[in-house]
C-alpha positions in Angstrom: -4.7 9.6 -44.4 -3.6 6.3 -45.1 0.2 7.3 -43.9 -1.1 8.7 -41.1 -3.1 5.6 -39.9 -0.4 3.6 -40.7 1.6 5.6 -38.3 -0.4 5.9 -35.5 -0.7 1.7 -35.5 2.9 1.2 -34.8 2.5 -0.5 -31.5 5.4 1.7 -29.7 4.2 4.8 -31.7 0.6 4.2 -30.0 2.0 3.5 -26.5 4.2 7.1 -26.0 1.8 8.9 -28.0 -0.8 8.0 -25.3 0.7 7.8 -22.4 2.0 11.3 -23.3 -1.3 12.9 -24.3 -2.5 11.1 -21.1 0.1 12.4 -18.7 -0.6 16.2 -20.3 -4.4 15.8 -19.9 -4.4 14.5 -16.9 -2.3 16.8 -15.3 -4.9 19.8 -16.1 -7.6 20.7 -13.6 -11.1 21.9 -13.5 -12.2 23.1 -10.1 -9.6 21.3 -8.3 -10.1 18.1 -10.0 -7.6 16.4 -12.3 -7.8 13.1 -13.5 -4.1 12.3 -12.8 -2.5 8.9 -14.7 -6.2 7.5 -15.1 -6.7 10.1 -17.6 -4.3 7.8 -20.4 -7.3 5.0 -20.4 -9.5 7.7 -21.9 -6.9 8.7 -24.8 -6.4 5.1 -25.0 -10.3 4.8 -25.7 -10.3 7.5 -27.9 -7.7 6.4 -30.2 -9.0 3.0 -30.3 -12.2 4.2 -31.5 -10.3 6.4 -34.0 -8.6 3.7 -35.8 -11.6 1.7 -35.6 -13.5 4.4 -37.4 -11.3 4.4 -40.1 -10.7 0.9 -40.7 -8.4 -0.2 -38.6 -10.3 -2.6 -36.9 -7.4 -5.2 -36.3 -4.9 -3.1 -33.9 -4.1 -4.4 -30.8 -1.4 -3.5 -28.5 0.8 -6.8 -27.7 -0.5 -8.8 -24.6 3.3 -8.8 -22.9 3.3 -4.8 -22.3 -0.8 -5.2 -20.7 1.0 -8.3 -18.0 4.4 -6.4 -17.6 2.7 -2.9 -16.7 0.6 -5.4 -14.6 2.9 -7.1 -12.8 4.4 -4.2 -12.2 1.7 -2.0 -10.5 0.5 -4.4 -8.6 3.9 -5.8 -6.9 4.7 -2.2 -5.8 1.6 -1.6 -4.5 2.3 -5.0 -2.6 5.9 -3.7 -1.4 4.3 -0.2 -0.5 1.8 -1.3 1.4 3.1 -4.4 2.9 4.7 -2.7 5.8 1.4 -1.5 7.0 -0.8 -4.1 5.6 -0.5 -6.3 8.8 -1.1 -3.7 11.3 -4.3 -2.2 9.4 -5.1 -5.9 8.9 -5.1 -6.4 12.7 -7.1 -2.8 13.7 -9.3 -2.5 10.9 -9.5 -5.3 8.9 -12.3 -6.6 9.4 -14.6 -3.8 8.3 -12.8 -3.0 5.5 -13.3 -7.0 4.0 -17.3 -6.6 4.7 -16.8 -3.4 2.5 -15.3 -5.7 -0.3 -17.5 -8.3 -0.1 -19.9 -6.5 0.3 -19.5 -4.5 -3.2 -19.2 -8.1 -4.9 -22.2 -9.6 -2.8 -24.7 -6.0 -3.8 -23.9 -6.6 -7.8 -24.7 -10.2 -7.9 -27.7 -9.1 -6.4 -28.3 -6.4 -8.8 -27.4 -8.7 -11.5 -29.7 -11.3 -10.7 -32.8 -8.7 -10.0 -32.3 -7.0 -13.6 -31.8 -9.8 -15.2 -35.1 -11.4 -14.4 -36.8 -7.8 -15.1 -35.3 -7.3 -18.5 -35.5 -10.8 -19.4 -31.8 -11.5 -19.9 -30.4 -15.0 -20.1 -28.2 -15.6 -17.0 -24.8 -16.8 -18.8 -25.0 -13.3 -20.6 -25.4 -11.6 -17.2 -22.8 -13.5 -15.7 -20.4 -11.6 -18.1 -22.0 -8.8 -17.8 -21.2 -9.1 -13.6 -17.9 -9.8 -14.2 -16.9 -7.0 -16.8 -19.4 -4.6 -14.7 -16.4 -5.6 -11.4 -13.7 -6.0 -14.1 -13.0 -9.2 -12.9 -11.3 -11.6 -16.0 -10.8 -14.4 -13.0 -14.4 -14.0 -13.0 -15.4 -14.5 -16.4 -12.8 -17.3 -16.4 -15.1 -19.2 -13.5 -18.1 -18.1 -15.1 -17.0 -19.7 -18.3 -16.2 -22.9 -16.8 -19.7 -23.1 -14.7 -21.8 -22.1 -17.6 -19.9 -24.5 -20.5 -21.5 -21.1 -22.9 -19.3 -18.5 -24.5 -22.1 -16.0 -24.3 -20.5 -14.7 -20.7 -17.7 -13.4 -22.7 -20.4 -11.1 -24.5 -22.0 -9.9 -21.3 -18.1 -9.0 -20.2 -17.2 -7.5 -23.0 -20.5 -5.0 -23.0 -20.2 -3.8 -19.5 -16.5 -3.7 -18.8 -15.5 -0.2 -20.7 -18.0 1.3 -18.1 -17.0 -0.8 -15.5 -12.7 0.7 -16.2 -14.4 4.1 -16.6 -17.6 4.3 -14.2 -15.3 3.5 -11.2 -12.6 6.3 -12.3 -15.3 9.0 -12.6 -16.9 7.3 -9.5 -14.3 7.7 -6.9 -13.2 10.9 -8.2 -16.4 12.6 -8.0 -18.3 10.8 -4.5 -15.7 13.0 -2.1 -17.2 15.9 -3.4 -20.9 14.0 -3.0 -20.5 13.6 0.4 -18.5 16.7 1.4 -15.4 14.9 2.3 -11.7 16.9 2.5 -8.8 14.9 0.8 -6.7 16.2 3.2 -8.4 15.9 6.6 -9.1 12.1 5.5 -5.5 11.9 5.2 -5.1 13.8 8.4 -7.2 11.4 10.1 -5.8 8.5 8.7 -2.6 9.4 9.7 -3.4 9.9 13.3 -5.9 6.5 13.4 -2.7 4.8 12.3 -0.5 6.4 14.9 -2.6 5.3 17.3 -0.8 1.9 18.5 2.3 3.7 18.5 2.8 6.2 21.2 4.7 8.8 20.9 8.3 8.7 21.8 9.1 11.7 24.1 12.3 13.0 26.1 12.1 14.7 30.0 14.7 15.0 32.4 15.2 13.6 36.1 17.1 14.5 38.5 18.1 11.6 41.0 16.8 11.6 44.1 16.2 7.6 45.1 18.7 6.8 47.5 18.5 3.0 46.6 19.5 3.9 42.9 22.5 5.4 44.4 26.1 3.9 43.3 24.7 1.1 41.5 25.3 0.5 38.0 22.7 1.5 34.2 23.9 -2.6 34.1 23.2 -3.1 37.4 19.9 -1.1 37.2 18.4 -2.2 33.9 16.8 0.8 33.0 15.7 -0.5 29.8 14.1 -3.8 31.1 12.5 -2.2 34.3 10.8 1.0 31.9 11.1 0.3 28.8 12.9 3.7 28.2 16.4 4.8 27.3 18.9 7.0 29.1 20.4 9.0 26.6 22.7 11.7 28.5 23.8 11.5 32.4 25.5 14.7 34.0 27.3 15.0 37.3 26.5 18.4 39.6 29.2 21.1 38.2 30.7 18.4 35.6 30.1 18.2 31.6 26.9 15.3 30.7 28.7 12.1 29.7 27.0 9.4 27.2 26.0 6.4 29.5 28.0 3.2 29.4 26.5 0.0 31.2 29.2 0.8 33.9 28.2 4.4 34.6 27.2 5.0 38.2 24.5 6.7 39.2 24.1 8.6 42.2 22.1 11.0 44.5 21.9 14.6 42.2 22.7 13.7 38.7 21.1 14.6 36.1 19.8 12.0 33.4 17.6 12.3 30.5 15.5 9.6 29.4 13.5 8.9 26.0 10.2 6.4 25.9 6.7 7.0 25.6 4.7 8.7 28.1 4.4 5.2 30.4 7.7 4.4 29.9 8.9 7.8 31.8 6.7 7.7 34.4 7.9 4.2 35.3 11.7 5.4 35.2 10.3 9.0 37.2 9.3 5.7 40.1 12.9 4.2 39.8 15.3 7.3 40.0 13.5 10.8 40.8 11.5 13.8 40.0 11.5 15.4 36.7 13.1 18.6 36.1 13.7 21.6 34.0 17.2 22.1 34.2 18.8 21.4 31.0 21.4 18.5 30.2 23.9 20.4 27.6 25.6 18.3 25.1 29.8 18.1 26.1 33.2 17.8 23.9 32.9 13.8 24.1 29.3 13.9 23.2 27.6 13.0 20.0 24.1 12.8 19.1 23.0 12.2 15.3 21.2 10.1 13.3 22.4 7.0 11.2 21.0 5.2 8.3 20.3 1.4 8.0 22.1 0.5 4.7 24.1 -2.3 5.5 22.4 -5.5 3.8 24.0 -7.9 6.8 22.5 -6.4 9.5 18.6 -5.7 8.4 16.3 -7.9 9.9 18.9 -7.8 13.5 17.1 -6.8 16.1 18.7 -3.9 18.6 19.3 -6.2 21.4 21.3 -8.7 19.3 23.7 -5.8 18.5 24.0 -4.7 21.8 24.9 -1.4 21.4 25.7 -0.3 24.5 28.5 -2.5 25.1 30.4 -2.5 22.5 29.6 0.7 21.5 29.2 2.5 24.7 26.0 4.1 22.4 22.0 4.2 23.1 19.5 3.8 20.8 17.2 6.2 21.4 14.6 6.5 18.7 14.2 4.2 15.7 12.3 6.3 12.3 10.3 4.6 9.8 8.4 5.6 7.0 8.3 8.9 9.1 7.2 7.7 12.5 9.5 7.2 15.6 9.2 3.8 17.5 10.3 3.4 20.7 14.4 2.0 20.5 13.2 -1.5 22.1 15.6 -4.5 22.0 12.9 -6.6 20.0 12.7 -4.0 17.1 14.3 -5.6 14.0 16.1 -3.4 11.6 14.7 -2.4 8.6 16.4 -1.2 5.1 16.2 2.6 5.1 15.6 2.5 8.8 16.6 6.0 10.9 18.5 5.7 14.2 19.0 8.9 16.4 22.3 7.5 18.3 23.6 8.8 21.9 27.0 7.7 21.8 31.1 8.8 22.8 32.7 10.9 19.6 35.5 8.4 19.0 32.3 5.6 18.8 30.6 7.8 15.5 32.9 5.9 12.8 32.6 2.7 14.1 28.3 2.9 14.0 28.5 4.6 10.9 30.6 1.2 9.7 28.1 -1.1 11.5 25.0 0.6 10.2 26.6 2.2 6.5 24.7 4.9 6.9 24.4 5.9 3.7 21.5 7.2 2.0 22.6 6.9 -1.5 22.9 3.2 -0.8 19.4 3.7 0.3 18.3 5.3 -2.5 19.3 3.2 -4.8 16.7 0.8 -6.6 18.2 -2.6 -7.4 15.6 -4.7 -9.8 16.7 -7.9 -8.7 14.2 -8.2 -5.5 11.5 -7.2 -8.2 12.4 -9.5 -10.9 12.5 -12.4 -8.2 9.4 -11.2 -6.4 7.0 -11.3 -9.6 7.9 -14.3 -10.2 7.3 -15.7 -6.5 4.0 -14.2 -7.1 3.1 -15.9 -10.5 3.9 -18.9 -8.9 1.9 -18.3 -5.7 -1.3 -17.2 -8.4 -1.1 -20.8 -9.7 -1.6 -22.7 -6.3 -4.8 -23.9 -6.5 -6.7 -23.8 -3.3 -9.5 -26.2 -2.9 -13.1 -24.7 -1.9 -16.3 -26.2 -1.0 -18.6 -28.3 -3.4 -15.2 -30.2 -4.6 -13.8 -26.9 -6.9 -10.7 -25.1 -6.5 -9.6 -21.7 -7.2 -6.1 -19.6 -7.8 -5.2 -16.4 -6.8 -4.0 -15.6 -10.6 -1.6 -13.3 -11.6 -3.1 -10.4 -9.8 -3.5 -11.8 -6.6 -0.4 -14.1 -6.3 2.3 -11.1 -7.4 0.0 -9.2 -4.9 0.2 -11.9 -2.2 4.2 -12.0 -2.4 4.7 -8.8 -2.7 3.0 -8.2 0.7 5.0 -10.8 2.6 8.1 -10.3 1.1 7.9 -6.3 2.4 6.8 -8.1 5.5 10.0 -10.2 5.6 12.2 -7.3 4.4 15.4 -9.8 3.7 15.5 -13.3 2.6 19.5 -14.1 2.8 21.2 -11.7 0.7 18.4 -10.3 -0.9 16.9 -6.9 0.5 13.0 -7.1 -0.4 12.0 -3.2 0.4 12.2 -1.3 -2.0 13.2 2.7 -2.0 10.3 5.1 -1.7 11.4 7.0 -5.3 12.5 3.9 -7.0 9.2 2.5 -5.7 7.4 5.2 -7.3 8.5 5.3 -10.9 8.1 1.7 -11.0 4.7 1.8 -10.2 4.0 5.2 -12.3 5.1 3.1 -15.3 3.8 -0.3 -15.2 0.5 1.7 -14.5 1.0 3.5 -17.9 1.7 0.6 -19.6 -1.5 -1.1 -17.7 -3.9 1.2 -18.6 -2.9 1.7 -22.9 -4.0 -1.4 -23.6 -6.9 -1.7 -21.3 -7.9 1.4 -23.1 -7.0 0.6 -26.4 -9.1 -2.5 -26.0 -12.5 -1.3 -25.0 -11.9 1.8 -27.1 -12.2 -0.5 -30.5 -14.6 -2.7 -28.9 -17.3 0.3 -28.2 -19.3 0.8 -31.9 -19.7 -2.7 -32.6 -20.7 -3.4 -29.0 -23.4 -1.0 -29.6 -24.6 -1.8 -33.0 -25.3 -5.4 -31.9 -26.3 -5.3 -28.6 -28.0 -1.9 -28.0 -27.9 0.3 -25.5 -30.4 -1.7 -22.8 -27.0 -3.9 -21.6 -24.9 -1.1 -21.3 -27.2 0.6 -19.6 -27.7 -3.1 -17.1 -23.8 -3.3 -16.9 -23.4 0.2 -15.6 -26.1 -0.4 -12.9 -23.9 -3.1 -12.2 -20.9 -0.8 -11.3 -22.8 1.9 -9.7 -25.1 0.1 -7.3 -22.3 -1.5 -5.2 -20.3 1.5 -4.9 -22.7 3.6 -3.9 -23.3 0.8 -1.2 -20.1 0.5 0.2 -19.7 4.5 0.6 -23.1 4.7 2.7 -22.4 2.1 4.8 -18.4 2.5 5.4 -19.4 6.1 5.9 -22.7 6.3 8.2 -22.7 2.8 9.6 -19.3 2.0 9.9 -17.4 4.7 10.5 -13.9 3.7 8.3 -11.7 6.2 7.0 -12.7 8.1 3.5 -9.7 7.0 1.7 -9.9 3.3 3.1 -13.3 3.1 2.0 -12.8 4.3 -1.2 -9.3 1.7 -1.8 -11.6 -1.2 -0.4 -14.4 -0.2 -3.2 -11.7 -0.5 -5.5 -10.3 -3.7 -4.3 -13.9 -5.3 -3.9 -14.2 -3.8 -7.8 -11.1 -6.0 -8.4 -10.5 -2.2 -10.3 -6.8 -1.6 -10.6 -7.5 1.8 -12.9 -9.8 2.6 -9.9 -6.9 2.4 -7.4 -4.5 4.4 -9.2 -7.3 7.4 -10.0 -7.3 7.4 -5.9 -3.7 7.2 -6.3 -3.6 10.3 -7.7 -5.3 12.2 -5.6 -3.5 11.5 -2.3 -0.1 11.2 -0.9 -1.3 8.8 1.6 -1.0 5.2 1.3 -4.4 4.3 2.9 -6.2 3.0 -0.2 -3.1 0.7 -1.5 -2.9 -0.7 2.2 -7.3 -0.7 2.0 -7.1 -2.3 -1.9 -4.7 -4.8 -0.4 -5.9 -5.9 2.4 -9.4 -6.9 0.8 -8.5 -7.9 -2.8 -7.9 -11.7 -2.6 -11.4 -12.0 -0.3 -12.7 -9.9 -3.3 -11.4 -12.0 -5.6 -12.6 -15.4 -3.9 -16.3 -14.0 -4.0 -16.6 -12.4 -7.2 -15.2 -16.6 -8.1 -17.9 -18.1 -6.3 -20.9 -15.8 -6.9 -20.3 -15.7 -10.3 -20.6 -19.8 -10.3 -23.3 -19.1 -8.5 -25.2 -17.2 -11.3 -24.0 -19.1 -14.4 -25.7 -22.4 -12.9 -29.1 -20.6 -12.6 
């Protein structure tokens, strides 16, 4: 026995033993429900408590792996959602930052009601506040308010439930309220499609006599429609690719691509739409290119000026699955798709200017992260000054989450390409959560008997009310009163929780990236209130 226990408290022996476990568990299911990577705080728990049953009531996993696995969840989460961060900001935001502060605003008022009916001292429910929202910056404030170590106690008690409680919580409540993973994902999708019309492609034929003989440079299609001409073709003559010195006249054919506005405006300005198709010819090509050239991301499509020195159109710009329209003010991202209407000797020369190469694309360089978590420690120690003469900091959470939003925002700073690849993005995030939740686990799992031998049950039993009250909250009223999107509801509940175990069991159950654009979009507010309510309480 003793060999074994020595075994299983090697530090790295603990670590891939549960993660591994985890990972195997978590991957089962019971009537569709599988607890995914959250499933490794549970072994962690459990193994805790094992060696703490046995005597082994000193093992702790090292603090570095708990901050790396950290870092690293949350700056991909950052560089994931960044991209749509500002838009959902801008539509939404709003509503979803009531949600957070709302969670943080209901369990200070939970925590002051119980603990004037159970009689508990208010530097004990402080803790017991902050470990219920699993908020160490929190504590930290609380400590400082109160000058008494006794909020560490209330933390301590409520913050195994407060990790597990909001696991369970958000994935059991879809099922609660009836609610399809996928159609919230389906809706989600099209609410976020919504500011971006759909890019489209109809043919004209020209019929406006004052179009006739002029010029695509003399016309300005683009400025006067905002759409492109991709193809032009003469009565009884092969379609040519257009040029800026390409003549139009009466009876051509020319197929444009915009959005629905943009063809009716260009339906105005040359002629009627028509059926008859615009076959490709010999000199033609039409394909797509990848953006993978470092020098030219962040360039916008009117500073390359495609069409003339190119003699190519832009016609529709792909990213992260959905087309734009090719306007000159779009800037380039890495990994960026172009369809290209251009002359077959003019392919090698875009495929130069754009590199087009998806392997390039692919590949995940660690330098933007390595340089990005440290912006973001840097930004967590800025301390920004609140009313009543304190200040606050982000911390490490919120700063590496902070720069990891505007960096994706910026996308290139120099030589240095920010975004990062969606499958390199992915198993970076996959294993700083793993190395996240062990020791979280591990920690509360060793913590539990003597927790319970001391205290008794009656705190636990505050702490979880705690946790449950405010989530149950934000569902109703994000749900029935203000109308947001399942999955944003449920990644602003995790945000306002300050719950990064929360977020990644909703991870796990969705492809879409609704609650990491929700969780970030609300977490620093979240943060700033759990700060000040938790002052709030530890001066009572």
């Amino acid at each position: 026995m003793e060999s074994l226990l020595s075994f299983l408290s090697i530090d790295y022996v603990a670590l891939f033993l549960i993660i591994g476990v985890g990972i195997l568990l978590g991957n089962l299911e019971f009537k569709g429900i599988s607890f995914g990577s959250s499933a490794v705080i549970f072994v962690a728990m459990f193994y805790g408590y094992y060696l703490n049953a046995h005597g082994v009531d000193s093992f702790e996993m090292p603090t570095i792996i708990n901050k790396i696995g950290l870092v690293l969840f949350i700056f991909t989460i950052g560089m994931q959602a960044g991209p749509s961060f500002f838009e959902t900001f801008k539509s939404q935001g709003a509503k979803l930052i009531v949600l957070a502060v709302l969670a943080v605003v209901t369990g200070s008022v939970c925590t002051y009601i119980l603990s004037i009916a159970f009689d508990v001292d208010f530097k004990i429910s402080v803790g017991l506040l902050t470990g219920a929202l699993t908020s160490t910056p929190g504590l930290a404030a609380a400590i400082d308010a109160s000058k008494s170590p006794l909020a560490s106690i209330g933390y301590g008690i409520a913050y195994p439930f407060g990790v597990v409680g909001v696991i369970l919580f958000v994935k059991f409540i879809p099922k609660v309220f009836g609610v399809k993973i996928a159609a919230a994902e389906k809706e989600y999708a099209e609410s976020s499609s919504t500011n971006i019309p759909p890019v489209i492609n109809k043919n004209f034929i020209i019929t406006n006599a004052n179009v006739d003989g002029k010029t695509l440079k003399e016309m300005d299609v683009r400025f006067m429609t905002k759409a492109n001409i991709s193809r032009i073709m003469r009565p009884d003559q092969e379609s040519i690719p257009p040029t800026a010195e390409t003549k139009l006249h009466l009876g051509d054919l020319v197929k444009a691509v915009g959005t629905e506005e943009a063809l009716k405006k260009v339906e105005i300005l040359l002629g009627h739409t028509t059926e008859q198709e615009i076959p490709r010819s010999g000199q033609h090509e039409i394909r797509w290119y990848v953006v993978s050239r470092r020098d030219i991301v962040s360039k916008s499509l009117g500073e390359l000026d495609l069409i003339n020195n190119y003699f190519a159109t832009v016609t529709r710009v792909r990213r992260a699955g959905v087309d734009l329209p090719a306007r000159p003010a779009v800037k380039l991202r890495f990994g960026d798709k172009l369809l290209i209407s251009s002359t077959k000797g003019n392919v090698g020369g875009l495929s130069e200017l754009f590199g087009d190469s998806l392997k390039t694309v692919e590949t995940t360089s660690f330098l933007p992260v390595a340089l990005g978590i440290v912006i973001g420690v840097l930004v967590g120690k800025v301390a920004i000054p609140v009313p009543g003469g304190t200040t606050f900091s982000l911390g490490l959470t919120g700063g590496v989450l902070m720069a990891a939003l505007i960096l994706s925002r910026l996308g290139k700073t120099g030589p240095i390409i920010w975004n990062l690849p969606g499958s390199g993005n992915q198993l970076l995030r996959q294993f700083g959560l793993l190395l996240f939740l062990t020791p979280v686990g591990l920690g509360a799992g060793t913590k539990i008997v003597a927790t319970v031998q001391e205290y008794g049950l009656s705190l636990f039993g505050i702490g979880a009310l705690i946790t449950l009250i405010p989530m149950i909250v934000v569902v109703i009223v994000g749900r029935l009163f203000l109308k947001v999107n399942f999955l944003s509801i449920l990644g602003a509940l995790t945000g306002g929780m300050t719950s990064t175990p929360g977020l990644s069991a909703v991870d796990s159950m969705t492809e879409s990236e609704a609650p990491q654009v929700a969780y970030a979009a609300v977490y620093s507010f979240a943060l700033v209130a759990i700060i000040i309510c938790a002052q709030v309480i530890a001066s009572l």
